[in-house]
C-alpha positions in Angstrom: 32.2 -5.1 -136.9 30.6 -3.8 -133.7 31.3 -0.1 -133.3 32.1 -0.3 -129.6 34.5 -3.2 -130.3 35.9 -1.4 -132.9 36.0 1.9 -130.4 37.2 -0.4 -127.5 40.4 -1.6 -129.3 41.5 1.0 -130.8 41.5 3.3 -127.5 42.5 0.0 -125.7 39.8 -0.2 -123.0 39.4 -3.9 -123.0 41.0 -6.1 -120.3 44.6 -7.6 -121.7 46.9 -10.7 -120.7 50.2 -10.2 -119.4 51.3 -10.3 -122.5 49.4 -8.0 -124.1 46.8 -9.9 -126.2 43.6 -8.7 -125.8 41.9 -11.2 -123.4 39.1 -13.0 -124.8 36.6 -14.9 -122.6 33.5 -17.0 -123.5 29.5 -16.6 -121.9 26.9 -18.2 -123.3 26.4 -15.8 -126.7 29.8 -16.7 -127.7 33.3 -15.1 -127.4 33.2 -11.2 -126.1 35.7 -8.9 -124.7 35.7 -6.8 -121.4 36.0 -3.2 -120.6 38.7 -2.4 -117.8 36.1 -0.5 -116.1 38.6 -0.2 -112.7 39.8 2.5 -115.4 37.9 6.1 -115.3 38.4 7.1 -119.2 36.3 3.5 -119.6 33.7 4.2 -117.3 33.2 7.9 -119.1 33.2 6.3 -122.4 30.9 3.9 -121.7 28.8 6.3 -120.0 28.8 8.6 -123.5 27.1 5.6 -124.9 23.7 6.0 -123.3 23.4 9.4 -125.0 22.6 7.3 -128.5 20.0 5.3 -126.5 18.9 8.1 -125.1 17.4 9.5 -128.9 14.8 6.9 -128.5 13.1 8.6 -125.3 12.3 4.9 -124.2 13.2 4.6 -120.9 15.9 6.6 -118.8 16.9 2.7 -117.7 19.4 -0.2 -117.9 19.8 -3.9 -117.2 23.5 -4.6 -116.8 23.9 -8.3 -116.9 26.1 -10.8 -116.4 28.9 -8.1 -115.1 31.2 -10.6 -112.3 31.8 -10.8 -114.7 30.6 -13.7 -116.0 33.0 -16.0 -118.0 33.7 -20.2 -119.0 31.0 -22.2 -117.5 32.2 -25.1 -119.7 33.9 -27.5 -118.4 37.1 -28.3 -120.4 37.4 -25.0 -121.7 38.3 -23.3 -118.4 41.6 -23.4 -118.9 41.8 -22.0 -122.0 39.5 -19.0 -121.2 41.1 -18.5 -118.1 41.8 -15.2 -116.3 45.2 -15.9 -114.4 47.1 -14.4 -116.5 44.6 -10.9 -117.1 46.2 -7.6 -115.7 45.3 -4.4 -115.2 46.7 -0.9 -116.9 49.7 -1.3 -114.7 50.2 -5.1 -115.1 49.6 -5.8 -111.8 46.9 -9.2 -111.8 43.4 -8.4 -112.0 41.2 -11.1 -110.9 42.6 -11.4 -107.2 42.1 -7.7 -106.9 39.5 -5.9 -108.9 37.0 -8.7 -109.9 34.9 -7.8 -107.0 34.4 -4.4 -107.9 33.6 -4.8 -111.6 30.0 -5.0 -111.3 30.2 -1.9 -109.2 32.2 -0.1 -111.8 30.1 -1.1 -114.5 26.8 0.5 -112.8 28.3 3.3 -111.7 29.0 4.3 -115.3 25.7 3.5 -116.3 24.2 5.4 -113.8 26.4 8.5 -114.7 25.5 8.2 -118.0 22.1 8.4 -117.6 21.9 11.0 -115.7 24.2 13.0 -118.4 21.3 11.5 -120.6 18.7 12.4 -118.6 18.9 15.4 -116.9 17.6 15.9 -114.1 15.6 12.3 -113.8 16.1 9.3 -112.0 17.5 6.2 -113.7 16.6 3.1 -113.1 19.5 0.7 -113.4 19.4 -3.4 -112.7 22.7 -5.1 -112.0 22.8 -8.8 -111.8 26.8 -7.9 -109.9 27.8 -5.1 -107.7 30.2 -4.6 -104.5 29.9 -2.6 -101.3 27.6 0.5 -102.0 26.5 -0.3 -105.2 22.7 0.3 -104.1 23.9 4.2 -105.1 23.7 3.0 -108.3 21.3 0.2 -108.8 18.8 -2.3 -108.0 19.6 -5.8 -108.0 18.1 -9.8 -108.3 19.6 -12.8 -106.9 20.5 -14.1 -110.4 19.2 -17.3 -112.3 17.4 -19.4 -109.8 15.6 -22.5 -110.2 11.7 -23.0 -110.8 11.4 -25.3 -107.8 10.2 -25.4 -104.7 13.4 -24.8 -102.4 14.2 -21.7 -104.4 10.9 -20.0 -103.5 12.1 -20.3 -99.8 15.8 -19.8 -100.8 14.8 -16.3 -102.1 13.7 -14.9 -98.8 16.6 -14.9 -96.3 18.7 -13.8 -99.9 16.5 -10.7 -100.2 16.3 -10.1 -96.2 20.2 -10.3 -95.8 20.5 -8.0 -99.1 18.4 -5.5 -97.5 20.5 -5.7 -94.5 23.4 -5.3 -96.4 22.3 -1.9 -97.5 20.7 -3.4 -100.9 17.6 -1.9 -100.3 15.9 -2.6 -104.0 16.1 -5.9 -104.3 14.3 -8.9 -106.2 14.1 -12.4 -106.8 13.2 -14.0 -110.4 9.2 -15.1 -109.8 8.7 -18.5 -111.3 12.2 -19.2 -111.2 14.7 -18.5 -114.3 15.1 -21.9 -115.4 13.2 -24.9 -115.8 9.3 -25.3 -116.4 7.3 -23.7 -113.2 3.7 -25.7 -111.7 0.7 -23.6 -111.6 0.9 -23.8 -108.1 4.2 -22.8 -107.8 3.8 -20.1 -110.1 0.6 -19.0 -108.0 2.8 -19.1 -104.7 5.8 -17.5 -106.1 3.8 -14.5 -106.8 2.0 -14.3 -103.8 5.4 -13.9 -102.2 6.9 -11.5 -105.1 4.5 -8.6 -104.7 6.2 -8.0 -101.7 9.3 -7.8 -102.8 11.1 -4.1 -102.9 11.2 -5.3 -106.8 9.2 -7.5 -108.1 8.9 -9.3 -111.9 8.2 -12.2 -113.8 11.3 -13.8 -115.6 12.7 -16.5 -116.7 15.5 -18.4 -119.6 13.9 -18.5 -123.3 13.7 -22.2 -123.3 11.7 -22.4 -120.7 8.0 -22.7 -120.6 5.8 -19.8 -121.1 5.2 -17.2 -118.2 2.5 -15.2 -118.9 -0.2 -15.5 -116.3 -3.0 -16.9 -118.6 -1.0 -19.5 -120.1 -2.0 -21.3 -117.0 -5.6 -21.0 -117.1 -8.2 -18.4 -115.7 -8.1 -19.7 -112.4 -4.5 -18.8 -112.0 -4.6 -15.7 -113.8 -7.5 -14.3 -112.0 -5.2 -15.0 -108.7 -2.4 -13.5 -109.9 -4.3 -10.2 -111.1 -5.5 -9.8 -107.8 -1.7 -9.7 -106.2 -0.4 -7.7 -108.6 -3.8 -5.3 -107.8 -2.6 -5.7 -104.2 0.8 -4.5 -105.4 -0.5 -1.4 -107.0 -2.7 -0.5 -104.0 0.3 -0.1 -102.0 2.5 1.9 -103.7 2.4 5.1 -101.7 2.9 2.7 -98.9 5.8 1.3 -100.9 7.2 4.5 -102.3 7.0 6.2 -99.1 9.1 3.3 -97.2 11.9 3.3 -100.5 12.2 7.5 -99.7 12.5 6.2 -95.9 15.1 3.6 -97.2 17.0 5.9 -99.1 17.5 8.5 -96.6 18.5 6.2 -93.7 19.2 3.1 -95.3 16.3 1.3 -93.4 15.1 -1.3 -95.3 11.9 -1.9 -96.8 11.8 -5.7 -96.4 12.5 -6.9 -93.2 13.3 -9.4 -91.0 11.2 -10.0 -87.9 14.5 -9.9 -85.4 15.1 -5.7 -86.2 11.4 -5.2 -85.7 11.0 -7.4 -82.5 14.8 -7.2 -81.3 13.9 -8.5 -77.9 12.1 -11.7 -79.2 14.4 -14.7 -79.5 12.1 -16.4 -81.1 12.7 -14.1 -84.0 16.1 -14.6 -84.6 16.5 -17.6 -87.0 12.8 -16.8 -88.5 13.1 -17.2 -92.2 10.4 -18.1 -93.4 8.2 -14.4 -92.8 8.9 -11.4 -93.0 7.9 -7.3 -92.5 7.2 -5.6 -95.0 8.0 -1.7 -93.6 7.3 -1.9 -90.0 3.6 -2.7 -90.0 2.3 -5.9 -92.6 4.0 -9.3 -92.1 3.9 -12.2 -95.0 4.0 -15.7 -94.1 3.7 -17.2 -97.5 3.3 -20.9 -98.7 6.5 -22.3 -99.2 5.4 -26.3 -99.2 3.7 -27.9 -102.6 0.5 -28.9 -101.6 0.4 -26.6 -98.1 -3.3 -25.7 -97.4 -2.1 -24.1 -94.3 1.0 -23.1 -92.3 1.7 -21.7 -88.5 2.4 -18.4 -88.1 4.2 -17.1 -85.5 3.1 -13.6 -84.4 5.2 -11.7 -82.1 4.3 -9.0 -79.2 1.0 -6.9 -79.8 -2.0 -7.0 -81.5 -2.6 -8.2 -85.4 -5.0 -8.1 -87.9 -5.7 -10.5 -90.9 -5.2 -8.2 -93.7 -8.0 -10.8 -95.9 -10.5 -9.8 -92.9 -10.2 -7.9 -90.6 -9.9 -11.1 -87.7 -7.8 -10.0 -84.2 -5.3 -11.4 -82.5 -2.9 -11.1 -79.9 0.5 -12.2 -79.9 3.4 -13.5 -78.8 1.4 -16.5 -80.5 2.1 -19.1 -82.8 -1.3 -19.8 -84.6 -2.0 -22.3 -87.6 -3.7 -20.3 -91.1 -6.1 -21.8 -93.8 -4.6 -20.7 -96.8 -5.9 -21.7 -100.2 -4.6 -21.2 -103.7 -6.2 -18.1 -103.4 -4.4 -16.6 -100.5 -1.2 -16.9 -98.6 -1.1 -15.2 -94.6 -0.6 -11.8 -94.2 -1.3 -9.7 -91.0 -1.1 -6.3 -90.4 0.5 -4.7 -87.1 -1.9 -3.1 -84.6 -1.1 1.0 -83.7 -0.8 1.0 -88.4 -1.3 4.0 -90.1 -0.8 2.3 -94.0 -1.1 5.0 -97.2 -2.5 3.2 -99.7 -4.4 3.9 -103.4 -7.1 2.7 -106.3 -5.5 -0.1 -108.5 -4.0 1.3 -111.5 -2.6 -0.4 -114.3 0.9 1.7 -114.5 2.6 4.3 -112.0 2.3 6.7 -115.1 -1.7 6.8 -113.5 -3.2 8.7 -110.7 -4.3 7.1 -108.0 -7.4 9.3 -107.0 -8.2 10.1 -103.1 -5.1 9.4 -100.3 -6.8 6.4 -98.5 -5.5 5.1 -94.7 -6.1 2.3 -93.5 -6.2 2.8 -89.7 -5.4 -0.4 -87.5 -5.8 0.0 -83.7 -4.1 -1.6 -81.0 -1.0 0.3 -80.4 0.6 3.6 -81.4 3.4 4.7 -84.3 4.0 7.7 -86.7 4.7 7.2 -90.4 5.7 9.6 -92.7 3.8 9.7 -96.1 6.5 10.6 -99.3 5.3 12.2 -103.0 6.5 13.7 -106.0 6.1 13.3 -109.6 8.0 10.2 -109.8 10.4 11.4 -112.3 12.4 14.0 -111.4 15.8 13.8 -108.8 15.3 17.0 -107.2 11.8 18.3 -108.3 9.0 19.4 -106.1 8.6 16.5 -102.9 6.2 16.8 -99.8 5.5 15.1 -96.8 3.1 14.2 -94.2 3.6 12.9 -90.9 0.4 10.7 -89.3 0.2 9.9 -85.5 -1.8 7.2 -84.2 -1.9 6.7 -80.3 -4.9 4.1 -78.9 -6.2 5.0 -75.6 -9.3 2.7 -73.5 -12.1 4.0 -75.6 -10.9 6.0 -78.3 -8.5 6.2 -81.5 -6.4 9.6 -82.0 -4.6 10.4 -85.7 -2.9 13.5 -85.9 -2.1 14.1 -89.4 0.6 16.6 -89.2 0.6 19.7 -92.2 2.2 19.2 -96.0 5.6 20.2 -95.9 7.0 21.0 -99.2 6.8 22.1 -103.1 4.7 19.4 -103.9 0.6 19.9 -104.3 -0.8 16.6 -105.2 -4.6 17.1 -107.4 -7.5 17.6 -106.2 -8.7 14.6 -103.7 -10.1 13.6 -100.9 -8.6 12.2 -97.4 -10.0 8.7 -96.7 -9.7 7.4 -93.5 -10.5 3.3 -92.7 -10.6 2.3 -89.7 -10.1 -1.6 -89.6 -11.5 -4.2 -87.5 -13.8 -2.2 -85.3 -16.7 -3.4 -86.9 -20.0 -1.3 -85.6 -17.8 -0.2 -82.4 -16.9 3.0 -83.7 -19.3 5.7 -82.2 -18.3 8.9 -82.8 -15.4 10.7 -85.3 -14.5 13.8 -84.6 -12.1 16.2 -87.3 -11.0 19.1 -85.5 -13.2 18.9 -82.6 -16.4 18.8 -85.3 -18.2 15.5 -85.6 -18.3 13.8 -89.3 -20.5 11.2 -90.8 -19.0 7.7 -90.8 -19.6 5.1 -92.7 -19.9 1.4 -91.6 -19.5 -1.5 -94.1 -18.4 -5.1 -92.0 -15.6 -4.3 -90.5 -14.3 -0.8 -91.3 -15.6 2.3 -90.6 -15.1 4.9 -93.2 -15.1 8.4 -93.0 -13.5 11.4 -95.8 -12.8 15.6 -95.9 -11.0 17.4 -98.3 -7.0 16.5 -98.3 -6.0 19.8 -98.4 -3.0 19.7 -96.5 -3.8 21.4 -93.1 -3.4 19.8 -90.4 -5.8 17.6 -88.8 -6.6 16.2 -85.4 -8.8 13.7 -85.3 -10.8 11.3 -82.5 -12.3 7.8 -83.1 -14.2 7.5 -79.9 -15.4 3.6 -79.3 -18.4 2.2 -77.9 
């Protein structure tokens, strides 16, 4: 007998009929009970659980799954596994009123349990189920899709109107849950998943396998170089999640909160902004070679190379197997990395990649990744684009937080050989020119830095 059954009844945590039978339900395993987590003492013994998980040293994480809670998906059983008749610990009924909120329950326990677990880390908790503020607690996916076409596109306005809910970390399953997925789809689908806030690979047992070189080199060697792209941009990434979490901005975006005044953003669901500066159009269509793109007020860049162009335009894109359309916003200041294979690794000098044609500020966020209120810092870069000349101001490092030894690296993209001068601080520097970007570097040592692109 299961311990935490055996726990469970005899402190009589588990949901009950009217009657006071302990309700029994039925999910695909077989027959299980529920905790009353609407309950507090529940929620704390369930959270005194993670402390034996916790011996391991695994993984200061948990997937909560299935937590509606799920319940009789077979017809003609319905009725007899039916939750009319549950109550709660003062026999009022259950379902009509705390249903909802059993997700939420359920991961706020877990999250309080981890943290008991785990002092003074961050968990990481996925929950298939939640309820208004639940994004406290946990990430979330939009639940067992399909491996076809239709839910590729499907998963986008579902992740943009999560993220506008205040679900800022927020995923769809890539490949689709069930069902066998095409190479192409499977391509496609992660074109569009590395920019998700959360991105993975998943899918039912039965279905076929996922792995990336299952479906040949030409496939894998595609997907390796998204999942590269990913891991270039995470202090891009982590830095907009920090933003996220202290204003509740969200990460992915529709176009309509970037470009409020364009009506021709308002029902677009087929892009998106990643953070306020890169926009992904991906390839929704089986067989789609290209796609139009609609680009709204200023200046963009092809992030594949580098090409201009000015918007409000609708313009069509080649896009191969290999790539899928995604354009960076003129007046970026983007904080990017080397590829790594794991956020446990370093990711050497702080690169920018400078786009001009406009002016913002972004605010660079690190720490050690681990810890809830450890050592932070942050960095504030200014990029204003007069007739002839680029300023950055890179504002000082405020904080606890030293990162190791590395250089600054700044890119300037889609300049080409135009870029004739750079001074740092009133000093000229060396630049480098390779096609399109010029590429100059000085010690990041947190000082602040003023520094001129003058153009030719």
């Amino acid at each position: 007998e299961y311990f935490m059954y055996r726990e469970g009844v005899e402190n009589d945590y588990f949901l009950k009929r009217s009657d006071g039978s302990l309700y029994i339900g039925l999910v695909w395993p077989g027959e299980t009970v529920f905790p009353d987590f609407s309950r507090r003492e529940v929620r704390e013994w369930f959270a005194s659980k993670y402390a034996i998980l916790a011996q391991t040293r695994l993984s200061n994480s948990s997937w909560i799954d299935m937590n509606e809670p799920s319940n009789c998906i077979y017809a003609g059983l319905r009725e007899e596994y039916s939750m009319e008749n549950v109550v709660d610990q003062y026999g009022e009924p259950w379902e009509e009123r705390l249903r909802n909120v059993y997700g939420f329950n359920m991961a706020e326990a877990a999250f309080a349990g981890l943290k008991r677990s785990y002092p003074g880390e961050r968990p990481f908790i996925l929950t298939r189920s939640g309820f208004a503020g639940y994004q406290r607690f946990a990430a979330t996916w939009t639940g067992d899709n399909q491996s076809e076409w239709p839910y590729l596109h499907l998963s986008i306005p579902m992740l943009l109107n999560l993220s506008l809910s205040g679900v800022l970390m927020c995923g769809a399953d890539v490949g689709g849950f069930f069902g066998d997925v095409s190479k192409e789809l499977f391509v496609r689908w992660y074109q569009l998943g590395c920019f998700y806030p959360f991105f993975r690979n998943h899918s039912c047992i039965s279905a076929s396998r996922r792995e990336p070189w299952f479906f040949g080199k030409q496939v894998e060697s595609i997907v390796r170089e998204y999942v590269n792209l990913r891991y270039s941009f995470l202090r891009y990434l982590y830095s907009l999640l920090w933003h996220a979490s202290q204003t509740g901005c969200p990460m992915m975006r529709p176009l309509v909160m970037e470009f409020q005044d364009d009506s021709d953003t308002y029902s677009l669901d087929t892009e998106f902004m990643l953070g306020p500066y890169i926009l992904v159009a991906p390839i929704l269509e089986e067989g789609a070679t290209q796609r139009e793109v609609y680009l709204p007020q200023g200046v963009w860049f092809s992030l594949w190379d580098d090409t201009r162009t000015e918007g409000p335009a609708r313009i069509d894109v080649e896009a191969s197997l290999e790539r899928i359309p995604v354009f960076v916003r003129g007046g970026s200041v983007i904080p990017v990395g080397s590829v790594v294979q794991s956020t446990d690794e370093y990711q050497g000098d702080l690169v920018l990649w400078v786009y001009p044609g406009g002016s913002s500020t972004f605010v660079l966020f690190e720490d050690n990744g681990v810890s809830d209120t450890g050592p932070m810092s942050t960095v504030k870069f200014s990029l204003s684009d007069e007739h002839d000349s680029v300023k950055l101001d890179i504002g000082p490092r405020i904080g606890e937080w030293k990162p190791p030894q590395r250089d600054l690296v700044v890119q300037i993209h889609g300049v080409g050989s135009s870029v004739a001068r750079v001074l740092v601080d009133g000093r000229t520097t060396d630049v480098m020119k390779h096609g399109t970007i010029s590429e100059f570097r000085m010690p990041d040592d947190g000082d602040e830095r003023h520094i001129i692109m003058e153009l030719a």
